[in-house]
mmCIF file as Biopython writes it, N, C-alpha, C and O atoms, coordinates in Angstrom:
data_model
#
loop_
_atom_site.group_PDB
_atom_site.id
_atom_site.type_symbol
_atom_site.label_atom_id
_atom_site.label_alt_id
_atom_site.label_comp_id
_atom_site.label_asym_id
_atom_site.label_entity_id
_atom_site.label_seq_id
_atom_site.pdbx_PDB_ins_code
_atom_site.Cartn_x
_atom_site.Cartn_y
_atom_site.Cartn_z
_atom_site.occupancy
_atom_site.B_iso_or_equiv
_atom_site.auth_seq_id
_atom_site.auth_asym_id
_atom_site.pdbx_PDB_model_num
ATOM 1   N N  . UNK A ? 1  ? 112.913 112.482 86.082  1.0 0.0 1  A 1 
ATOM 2   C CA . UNK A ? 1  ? 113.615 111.308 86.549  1.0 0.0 1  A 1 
ATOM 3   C C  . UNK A ? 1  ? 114.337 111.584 87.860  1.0 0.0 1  A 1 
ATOM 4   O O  . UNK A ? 1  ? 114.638 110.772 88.736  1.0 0.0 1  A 1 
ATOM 5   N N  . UNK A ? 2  ? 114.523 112.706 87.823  1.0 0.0 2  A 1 
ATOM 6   C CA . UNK A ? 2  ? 115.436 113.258 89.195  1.0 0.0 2  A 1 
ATOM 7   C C  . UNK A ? 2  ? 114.782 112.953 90.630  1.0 0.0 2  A 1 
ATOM 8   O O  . UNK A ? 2  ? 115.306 112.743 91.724  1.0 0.0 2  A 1 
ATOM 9   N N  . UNK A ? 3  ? 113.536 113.004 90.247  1.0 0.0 3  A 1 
ATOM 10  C CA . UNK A ? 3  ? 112.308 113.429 91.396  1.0 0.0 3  A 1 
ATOM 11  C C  . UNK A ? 3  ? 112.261 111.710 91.870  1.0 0.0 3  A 1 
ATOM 12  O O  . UNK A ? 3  ? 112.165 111.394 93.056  1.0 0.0 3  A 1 
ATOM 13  N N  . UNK A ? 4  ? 112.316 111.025 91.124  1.0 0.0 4  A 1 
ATOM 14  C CA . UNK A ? 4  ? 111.957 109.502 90.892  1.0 0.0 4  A 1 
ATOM 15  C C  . UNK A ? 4  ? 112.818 108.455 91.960  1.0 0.0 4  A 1 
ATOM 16  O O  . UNK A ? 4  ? 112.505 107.434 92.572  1.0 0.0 4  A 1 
ATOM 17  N N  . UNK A ? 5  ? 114.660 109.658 91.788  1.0 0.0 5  A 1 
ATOM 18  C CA . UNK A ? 5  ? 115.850 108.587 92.124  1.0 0.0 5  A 1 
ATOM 19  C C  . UNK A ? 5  ? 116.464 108.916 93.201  1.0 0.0 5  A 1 
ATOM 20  O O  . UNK A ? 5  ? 117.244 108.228 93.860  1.0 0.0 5  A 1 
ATOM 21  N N  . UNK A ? 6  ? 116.035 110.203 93.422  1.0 0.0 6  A 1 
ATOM 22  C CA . UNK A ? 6  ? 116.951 111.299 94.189  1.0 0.0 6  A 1 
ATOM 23  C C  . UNK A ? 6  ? 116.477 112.117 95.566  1.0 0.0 6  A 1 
ATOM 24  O O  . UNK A ? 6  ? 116.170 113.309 95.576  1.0 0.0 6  A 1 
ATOM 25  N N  . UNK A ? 7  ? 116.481 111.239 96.716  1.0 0.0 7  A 1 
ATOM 26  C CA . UNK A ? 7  ? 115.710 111.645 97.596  1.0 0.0 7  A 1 
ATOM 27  C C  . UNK A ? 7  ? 115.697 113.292 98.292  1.0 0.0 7  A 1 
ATOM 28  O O  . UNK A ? 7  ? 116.883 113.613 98.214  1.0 0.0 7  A 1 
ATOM 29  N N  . UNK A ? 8  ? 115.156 114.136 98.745  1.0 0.0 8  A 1 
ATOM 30  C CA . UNK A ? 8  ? 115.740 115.180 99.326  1.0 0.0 8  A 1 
ATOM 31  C C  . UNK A ? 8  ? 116.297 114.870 100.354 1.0 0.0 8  A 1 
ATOM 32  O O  . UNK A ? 8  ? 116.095 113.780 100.888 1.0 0.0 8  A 1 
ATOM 33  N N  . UNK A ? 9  ? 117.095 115.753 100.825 1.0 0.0 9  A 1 
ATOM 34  C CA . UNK A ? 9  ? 118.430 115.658 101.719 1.0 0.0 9  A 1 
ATOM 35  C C  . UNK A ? 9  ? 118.323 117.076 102.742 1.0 0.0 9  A 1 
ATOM 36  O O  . UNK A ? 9  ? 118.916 117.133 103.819 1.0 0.0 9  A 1 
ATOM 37  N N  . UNK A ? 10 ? 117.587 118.035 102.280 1.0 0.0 10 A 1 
ATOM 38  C CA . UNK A ? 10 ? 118.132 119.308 102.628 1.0 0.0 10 A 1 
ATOM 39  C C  . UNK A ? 10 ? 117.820 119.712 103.818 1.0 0.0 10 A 1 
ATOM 40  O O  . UNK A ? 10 ? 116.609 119.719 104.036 1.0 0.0 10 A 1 
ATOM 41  N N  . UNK A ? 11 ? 118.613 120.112 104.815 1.0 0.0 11 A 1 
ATOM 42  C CA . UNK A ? 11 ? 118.413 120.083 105.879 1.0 0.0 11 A 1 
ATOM 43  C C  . UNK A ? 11 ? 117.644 119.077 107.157 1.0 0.0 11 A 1 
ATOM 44  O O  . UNK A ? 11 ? 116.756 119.166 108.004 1.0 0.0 11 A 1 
ATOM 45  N N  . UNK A ? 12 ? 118.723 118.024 106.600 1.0 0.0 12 A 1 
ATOM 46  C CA . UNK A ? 12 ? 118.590 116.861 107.566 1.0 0.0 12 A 1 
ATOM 47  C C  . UNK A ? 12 ? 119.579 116.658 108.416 1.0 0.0 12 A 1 
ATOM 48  O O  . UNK A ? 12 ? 120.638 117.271 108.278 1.0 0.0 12 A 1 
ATOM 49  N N  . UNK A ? 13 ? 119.374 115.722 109.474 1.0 0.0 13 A 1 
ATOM 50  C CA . UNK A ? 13 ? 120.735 116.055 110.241 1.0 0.0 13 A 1 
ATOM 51  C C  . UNK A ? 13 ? 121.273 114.406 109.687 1.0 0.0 13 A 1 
ATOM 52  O O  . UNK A ? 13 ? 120.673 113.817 108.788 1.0 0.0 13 A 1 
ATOM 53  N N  . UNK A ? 14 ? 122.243 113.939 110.253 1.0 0.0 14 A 1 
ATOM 54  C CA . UNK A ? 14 ? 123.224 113.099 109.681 1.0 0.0 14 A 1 
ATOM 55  C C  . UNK A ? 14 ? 122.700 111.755 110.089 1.0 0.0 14 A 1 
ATOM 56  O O  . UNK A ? 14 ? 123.202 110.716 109.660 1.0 0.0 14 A 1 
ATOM 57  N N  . UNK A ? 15 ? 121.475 111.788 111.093 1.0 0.0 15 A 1 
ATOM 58  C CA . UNK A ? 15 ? 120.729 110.884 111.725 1.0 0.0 15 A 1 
ATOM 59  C C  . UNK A ? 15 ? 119.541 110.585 110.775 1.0 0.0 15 A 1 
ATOM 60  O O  . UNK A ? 15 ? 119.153 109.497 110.349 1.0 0.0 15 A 1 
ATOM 61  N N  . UNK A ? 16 ? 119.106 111.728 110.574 1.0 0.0 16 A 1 
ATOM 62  C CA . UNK A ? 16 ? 117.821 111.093 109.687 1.0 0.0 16 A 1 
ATOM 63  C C  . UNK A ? 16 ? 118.141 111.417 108.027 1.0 0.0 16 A 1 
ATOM 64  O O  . UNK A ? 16 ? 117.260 111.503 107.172 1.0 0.0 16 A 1 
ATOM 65  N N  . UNK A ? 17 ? 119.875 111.603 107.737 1.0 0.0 17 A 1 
ATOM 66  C CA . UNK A ? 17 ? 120.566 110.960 106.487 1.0 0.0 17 A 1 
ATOM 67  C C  . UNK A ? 17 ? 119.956 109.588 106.183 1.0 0.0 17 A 1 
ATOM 68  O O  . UNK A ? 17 ? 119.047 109.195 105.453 1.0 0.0 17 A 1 
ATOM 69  N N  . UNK A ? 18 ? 121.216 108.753 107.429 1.0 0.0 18 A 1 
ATOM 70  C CA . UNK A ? 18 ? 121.240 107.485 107.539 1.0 0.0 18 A 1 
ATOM 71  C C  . UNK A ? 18 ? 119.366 106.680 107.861 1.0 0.0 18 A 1 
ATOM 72  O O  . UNK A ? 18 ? 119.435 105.452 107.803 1.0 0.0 18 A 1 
ATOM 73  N N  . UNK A ? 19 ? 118.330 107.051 108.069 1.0 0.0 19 A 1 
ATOM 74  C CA . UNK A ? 19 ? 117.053 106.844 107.508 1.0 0.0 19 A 1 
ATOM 75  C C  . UNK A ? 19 ? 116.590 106.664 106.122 1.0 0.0 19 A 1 
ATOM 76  O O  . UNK A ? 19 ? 116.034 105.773 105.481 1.0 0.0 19 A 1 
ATOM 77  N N  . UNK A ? 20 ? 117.186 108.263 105.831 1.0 0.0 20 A 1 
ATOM 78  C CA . UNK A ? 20 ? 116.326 108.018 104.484 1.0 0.0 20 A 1 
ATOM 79  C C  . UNK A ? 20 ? 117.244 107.149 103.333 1.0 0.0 20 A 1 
ATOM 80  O O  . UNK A ? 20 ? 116.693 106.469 102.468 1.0 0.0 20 A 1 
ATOM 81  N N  . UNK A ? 21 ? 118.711 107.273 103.453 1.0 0.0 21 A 1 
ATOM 82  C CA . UNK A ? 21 ? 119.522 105.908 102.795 1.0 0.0 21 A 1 
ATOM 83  C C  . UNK A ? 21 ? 119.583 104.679 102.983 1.0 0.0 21 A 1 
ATOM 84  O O  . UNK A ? 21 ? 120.189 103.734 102.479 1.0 0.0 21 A 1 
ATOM 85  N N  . UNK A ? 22 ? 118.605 104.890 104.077 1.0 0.0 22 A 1 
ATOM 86  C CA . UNK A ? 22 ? 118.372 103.302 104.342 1.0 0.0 22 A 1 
ATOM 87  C C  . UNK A ? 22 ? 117.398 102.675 103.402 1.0 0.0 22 A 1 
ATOM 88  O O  . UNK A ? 22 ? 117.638 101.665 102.741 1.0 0.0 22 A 1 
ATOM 89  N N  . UNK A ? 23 ? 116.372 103.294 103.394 1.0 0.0 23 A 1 
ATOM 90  C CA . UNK A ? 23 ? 115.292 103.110 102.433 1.0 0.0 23 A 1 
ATOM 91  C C  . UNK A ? 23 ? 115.393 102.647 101.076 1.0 0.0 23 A 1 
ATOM 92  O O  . UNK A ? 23 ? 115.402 103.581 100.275 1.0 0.0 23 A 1 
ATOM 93  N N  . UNK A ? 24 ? 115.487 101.271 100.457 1.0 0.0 24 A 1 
ATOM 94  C CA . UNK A ? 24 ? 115.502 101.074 98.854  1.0 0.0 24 A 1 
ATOM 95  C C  . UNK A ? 24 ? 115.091 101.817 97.587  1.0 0.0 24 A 1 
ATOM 96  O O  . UNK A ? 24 ? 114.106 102.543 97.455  1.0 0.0 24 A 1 
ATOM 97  N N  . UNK A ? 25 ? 115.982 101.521 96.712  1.0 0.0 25 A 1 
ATOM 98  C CA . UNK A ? 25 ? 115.465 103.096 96.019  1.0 0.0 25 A 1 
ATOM 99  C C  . UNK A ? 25 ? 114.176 102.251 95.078  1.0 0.0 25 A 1 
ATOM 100 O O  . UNK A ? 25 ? 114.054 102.899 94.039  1.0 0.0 25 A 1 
ATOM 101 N N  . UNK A ? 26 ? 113.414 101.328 95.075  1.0 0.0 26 A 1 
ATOM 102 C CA . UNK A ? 26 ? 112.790 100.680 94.764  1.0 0.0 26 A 1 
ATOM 103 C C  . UNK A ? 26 ? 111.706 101.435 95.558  1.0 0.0 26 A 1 
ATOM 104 O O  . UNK A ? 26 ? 110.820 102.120 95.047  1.0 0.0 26 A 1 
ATOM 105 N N  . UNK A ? 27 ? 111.894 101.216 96.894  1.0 0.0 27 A 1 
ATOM 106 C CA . UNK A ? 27 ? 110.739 101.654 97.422  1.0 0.0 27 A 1 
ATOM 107 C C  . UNK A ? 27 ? 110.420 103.021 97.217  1.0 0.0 27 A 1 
ATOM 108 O O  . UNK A ? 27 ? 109.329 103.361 96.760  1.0 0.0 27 A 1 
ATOM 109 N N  . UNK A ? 28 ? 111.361 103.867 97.549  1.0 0.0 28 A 1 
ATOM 110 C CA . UNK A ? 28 ? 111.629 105.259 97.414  1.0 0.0 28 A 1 
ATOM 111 C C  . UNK A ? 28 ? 111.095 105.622 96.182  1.0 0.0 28 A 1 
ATOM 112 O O  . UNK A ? 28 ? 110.349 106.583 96.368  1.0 0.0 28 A 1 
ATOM 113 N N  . UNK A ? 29 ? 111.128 105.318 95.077  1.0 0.0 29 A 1 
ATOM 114 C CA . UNK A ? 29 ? 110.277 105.196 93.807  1.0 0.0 29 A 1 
ATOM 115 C C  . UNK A ? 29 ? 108.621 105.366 93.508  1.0 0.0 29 A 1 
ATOM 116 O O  . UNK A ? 29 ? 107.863 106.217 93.044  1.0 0.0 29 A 1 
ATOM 117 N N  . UNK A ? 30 ? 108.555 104.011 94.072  1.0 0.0 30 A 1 
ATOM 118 C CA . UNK A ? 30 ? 107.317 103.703 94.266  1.0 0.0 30 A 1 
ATOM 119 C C  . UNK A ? 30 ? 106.345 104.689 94.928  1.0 0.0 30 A 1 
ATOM 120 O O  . UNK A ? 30 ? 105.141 104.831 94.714  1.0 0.0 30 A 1 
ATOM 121 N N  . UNK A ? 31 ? 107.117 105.308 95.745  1.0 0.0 31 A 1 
ATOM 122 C CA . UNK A ? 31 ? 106.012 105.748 97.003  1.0 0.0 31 A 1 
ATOM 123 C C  . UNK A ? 31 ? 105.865 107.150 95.788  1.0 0.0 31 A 1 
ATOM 124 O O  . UNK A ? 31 ? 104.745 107.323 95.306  1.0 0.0 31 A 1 
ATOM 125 N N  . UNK A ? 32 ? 106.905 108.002 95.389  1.0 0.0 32 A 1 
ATOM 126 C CA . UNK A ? 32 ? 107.288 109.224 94.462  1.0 0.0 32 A 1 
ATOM 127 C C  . UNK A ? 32 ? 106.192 108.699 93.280  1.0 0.0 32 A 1 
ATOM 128 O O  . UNK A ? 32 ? 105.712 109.519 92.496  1.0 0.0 32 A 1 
ATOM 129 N N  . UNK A ? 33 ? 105.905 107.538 93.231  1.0 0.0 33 A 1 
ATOM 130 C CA . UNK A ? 33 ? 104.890 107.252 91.896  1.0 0.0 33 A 1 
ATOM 131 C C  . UNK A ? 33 ? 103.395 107.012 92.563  1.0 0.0 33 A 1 
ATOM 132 O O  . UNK A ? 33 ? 102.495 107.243 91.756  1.0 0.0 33 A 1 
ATOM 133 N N  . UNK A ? 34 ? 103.215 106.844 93.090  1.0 0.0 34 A 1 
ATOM 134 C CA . UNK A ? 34 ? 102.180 106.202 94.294  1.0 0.0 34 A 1 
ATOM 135 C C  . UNK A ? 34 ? 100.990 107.260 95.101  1.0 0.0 34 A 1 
ATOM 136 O O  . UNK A ? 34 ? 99.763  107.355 95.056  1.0 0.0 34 A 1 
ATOM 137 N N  . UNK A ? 35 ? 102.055 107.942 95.815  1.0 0.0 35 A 1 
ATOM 138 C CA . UNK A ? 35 ? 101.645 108.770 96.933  1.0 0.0 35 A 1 
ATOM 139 C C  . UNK A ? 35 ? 101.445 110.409 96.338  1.0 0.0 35 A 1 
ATOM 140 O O  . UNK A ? 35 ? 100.414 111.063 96.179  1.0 0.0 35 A 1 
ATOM 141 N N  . UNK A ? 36 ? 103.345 110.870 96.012  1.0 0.0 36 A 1 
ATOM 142 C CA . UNK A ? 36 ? 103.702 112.281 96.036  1.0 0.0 36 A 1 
ATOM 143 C C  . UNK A ? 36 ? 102.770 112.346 94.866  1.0 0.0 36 A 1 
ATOM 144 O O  . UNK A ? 36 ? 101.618 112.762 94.991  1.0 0.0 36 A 1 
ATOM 145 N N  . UNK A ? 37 ? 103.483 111.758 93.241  1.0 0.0 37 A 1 
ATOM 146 C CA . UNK A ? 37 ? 102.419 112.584 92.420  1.0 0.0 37 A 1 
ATOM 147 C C  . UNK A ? 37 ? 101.140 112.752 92.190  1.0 0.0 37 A 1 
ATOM 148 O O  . UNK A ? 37 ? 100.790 113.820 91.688  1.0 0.0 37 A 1 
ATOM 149 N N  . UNK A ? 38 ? 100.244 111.831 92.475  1.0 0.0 38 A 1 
ATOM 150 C CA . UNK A ? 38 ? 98.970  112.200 92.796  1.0 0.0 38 A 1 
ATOM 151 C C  . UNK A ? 38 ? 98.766  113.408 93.912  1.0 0.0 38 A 1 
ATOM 152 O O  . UNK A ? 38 ? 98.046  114.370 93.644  1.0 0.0 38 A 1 
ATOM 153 N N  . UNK A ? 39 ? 99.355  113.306 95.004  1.0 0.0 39 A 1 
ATOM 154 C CA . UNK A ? 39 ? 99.159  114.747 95.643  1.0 0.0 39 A 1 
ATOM 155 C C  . UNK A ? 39 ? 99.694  115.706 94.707  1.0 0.0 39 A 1 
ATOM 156 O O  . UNK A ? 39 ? 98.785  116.388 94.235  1.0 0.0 39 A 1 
ATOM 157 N N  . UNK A ? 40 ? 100.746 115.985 94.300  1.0 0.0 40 A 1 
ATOM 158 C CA . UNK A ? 40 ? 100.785 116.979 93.374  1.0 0.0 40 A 1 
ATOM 159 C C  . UNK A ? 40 ? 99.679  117.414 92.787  1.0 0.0 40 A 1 
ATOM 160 O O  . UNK A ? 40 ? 99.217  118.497 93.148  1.0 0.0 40 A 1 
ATOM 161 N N  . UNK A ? 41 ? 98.973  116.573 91.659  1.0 0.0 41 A 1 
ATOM 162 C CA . UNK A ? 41 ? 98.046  116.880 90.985  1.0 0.0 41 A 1 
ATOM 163 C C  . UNK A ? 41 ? 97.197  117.285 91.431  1.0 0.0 41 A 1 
ATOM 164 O O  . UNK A ? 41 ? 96.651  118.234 90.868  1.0 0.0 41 A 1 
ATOM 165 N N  . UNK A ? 42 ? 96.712  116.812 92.557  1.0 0.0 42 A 1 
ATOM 166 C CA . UNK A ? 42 ? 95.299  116.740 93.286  1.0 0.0 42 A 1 
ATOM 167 C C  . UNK A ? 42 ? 95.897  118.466 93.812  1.0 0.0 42 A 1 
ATOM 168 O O  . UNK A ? 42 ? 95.173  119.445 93.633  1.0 0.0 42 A 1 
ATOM 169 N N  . UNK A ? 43 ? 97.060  118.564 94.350  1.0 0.0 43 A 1 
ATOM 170 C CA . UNK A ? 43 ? 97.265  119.774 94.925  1.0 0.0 43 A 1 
ATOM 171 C C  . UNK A ? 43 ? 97.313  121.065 94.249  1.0 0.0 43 A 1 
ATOM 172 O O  . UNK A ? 43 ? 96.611  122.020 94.581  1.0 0.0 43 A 1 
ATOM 173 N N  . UNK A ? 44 ? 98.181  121.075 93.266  1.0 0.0 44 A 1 
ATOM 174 C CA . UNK A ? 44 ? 98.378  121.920 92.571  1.0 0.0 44 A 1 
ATOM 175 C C  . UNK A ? 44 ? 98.061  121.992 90.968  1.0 0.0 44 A 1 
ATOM 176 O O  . UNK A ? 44 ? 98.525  122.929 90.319  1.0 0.0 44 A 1 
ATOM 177 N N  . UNK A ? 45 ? 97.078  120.751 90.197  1.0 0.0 45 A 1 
ATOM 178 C CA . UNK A ? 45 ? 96.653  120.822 89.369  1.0 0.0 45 A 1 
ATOM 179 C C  . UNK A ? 45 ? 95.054  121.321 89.599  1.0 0.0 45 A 1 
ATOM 180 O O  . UNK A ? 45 ? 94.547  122.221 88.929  1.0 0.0 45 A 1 
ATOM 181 N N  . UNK A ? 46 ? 94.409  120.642 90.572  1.0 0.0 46 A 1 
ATOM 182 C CA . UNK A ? 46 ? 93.362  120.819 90.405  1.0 0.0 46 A 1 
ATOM 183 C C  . UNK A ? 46 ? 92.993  121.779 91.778  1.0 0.0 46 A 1 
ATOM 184 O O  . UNK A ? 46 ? 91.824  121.948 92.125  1.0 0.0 46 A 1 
ATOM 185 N N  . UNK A ? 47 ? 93.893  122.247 92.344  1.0 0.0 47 A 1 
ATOM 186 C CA . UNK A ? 47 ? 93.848  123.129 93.564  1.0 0.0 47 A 1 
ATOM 187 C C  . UNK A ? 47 ? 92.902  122.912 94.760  1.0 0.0 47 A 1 
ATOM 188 O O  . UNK A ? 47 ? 92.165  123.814 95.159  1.0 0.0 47 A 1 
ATOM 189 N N  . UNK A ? 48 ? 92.944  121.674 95.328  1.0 0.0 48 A 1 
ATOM 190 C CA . UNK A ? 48 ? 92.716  121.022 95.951  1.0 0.0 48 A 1 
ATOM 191 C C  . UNK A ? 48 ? 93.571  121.194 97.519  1.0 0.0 48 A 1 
ATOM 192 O O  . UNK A ? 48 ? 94.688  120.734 97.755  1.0 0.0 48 A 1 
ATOM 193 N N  . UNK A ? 49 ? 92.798  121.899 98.376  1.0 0.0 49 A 1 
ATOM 194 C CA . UNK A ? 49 ? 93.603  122.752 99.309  1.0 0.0 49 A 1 
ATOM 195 C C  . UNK A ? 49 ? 93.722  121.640 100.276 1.0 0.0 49 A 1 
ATOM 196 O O  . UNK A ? 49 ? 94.518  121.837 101.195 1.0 0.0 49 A 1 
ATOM 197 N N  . UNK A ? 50 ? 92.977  120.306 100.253 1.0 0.0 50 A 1 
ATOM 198 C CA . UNK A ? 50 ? 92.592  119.654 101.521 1.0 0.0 50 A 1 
ATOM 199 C C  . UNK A ? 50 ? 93.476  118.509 100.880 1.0 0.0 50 A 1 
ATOM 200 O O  . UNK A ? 50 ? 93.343  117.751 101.840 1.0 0.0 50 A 1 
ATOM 201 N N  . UNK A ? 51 ? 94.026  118.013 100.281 1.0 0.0 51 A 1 
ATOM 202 C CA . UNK A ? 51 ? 94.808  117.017 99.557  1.0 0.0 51 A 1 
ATOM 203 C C  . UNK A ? 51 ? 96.181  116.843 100.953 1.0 0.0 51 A 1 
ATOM 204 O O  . UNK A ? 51 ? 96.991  117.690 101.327 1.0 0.0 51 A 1 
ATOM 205 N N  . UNK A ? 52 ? 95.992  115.526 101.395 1.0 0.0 52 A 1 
ATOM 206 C CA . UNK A ? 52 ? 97.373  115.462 102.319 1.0 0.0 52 A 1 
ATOM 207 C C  . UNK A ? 52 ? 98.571  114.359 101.465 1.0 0.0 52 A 1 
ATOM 208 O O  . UNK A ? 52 ? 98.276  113.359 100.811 1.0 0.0 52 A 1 
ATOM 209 N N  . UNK A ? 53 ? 99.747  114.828 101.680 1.0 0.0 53 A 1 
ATOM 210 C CA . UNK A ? 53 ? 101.203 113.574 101.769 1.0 0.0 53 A 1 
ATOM 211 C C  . UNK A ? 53 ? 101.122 112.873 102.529 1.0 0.0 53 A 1 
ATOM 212 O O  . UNK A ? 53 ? 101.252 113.385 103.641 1.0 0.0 53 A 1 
ATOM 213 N N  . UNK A ? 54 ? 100.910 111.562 102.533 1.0 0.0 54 A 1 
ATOM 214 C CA . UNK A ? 54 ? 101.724 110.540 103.407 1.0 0.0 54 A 1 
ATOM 215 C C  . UNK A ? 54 ? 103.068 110.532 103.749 1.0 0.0 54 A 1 
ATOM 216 O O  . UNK A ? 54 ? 103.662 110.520 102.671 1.0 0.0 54 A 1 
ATOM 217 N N  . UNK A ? 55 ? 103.862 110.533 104.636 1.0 0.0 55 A 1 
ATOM 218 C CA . UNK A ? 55 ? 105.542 110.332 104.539 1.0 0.0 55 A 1 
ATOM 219 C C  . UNK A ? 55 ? 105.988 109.562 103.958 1.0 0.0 55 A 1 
ATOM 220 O O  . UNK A ? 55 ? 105.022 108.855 103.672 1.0 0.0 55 A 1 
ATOM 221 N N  . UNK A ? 56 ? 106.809 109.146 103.540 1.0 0.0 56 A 1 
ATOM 222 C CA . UNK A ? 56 ? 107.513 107.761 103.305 1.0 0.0 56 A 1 
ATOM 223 C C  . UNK A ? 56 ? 108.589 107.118 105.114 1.0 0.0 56 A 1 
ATOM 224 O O  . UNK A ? 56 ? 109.008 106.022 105.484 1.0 0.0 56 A 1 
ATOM 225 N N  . UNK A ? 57 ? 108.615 108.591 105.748 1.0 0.0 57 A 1 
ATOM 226 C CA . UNK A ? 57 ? 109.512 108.134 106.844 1.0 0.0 57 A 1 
ATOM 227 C C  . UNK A ? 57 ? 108.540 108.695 107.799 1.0 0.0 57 A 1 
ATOM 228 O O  . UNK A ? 57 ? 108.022 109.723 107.362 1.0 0.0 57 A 1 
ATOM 229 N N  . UNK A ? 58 ? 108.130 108.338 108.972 1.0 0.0 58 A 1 
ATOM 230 C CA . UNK A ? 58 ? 107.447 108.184 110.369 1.0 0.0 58 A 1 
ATOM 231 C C  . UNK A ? 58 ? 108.729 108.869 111.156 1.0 0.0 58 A 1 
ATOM 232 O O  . UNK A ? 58 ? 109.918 108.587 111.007 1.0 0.0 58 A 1 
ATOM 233 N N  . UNK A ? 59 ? 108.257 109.659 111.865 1.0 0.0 59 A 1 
ATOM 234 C CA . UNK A ? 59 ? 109.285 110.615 112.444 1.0 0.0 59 A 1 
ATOM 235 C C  . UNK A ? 59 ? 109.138 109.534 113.884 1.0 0.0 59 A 1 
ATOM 236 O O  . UNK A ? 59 ? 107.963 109.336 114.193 1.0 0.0 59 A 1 
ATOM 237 N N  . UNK A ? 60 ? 109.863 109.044 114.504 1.0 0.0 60 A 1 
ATOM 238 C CA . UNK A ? 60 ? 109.573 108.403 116.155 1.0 0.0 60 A 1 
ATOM 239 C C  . UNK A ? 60 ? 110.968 109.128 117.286 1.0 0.0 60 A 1 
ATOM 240 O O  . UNK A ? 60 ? 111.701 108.411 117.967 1.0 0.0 60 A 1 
ATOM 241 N N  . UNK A ? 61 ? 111.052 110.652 117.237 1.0 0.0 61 A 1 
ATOM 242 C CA . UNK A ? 61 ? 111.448 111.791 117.758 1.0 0.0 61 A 1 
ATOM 243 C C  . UNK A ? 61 ? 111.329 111.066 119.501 1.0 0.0 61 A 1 
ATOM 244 O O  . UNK A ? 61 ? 110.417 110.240 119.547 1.0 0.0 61 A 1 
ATOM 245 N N  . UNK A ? 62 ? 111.742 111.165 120.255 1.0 0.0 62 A 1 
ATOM 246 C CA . UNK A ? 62 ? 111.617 110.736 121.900 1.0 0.0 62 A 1 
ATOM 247 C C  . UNK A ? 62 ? 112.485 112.258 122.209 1.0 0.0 62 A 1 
ATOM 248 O O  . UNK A ? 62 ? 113.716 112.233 122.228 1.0 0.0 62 A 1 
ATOM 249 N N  . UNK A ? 63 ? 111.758 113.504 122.434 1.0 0.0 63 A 1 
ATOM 250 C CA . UNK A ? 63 ? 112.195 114.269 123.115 1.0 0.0 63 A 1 
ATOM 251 C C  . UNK A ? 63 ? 112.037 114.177 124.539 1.0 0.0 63 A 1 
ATOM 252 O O  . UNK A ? 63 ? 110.982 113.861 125.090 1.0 0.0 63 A 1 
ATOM 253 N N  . UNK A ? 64 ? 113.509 114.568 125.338 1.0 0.0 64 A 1 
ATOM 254 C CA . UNK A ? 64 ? 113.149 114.162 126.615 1.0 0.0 64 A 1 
ATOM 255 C C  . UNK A ? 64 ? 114.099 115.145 127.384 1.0 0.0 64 A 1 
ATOM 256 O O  . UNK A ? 64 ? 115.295 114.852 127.379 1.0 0.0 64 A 1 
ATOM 257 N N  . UNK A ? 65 ? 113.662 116.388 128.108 1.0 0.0 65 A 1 
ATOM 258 C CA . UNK A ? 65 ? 114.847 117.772 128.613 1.0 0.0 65 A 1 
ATOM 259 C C  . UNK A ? 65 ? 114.750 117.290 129.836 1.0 0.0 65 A 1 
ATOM 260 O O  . UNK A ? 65 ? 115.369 117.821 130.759 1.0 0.0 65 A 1 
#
């Protein structure tokens, strides 16, 4: 259930916090039922090396030195 409600956080900066709390936990759900666990399975049940994640968040980064 943890996996379901509880987005990761870890080592984000305070910018792409406020992203991923933006996100409904409805949706945030969905995608964890949808997307992640089938990759799981596909990944590490049936060892399936070529199996990709979709994001739930689109990184749109504008680096500019």
């Amino acid at each position: 259930m943890i996996a379901l409600w509880v987005p990761e956080t870890k080592r984000l900066t305070l910018e792409e916090l406020d992203q991923v709390f933006s996100i409904p936990t409805g949706v945030y759900a969905g995608h964890q039922v949808k997307k992640s666990l089938p990759w799981f399975i596909k990944r590490y049940v049936f060892f399936q090396k070529s199996a990709k994640l979709e994001p739930l968040l689109v990184e749109d980064r504008d680096v500019t030195f």
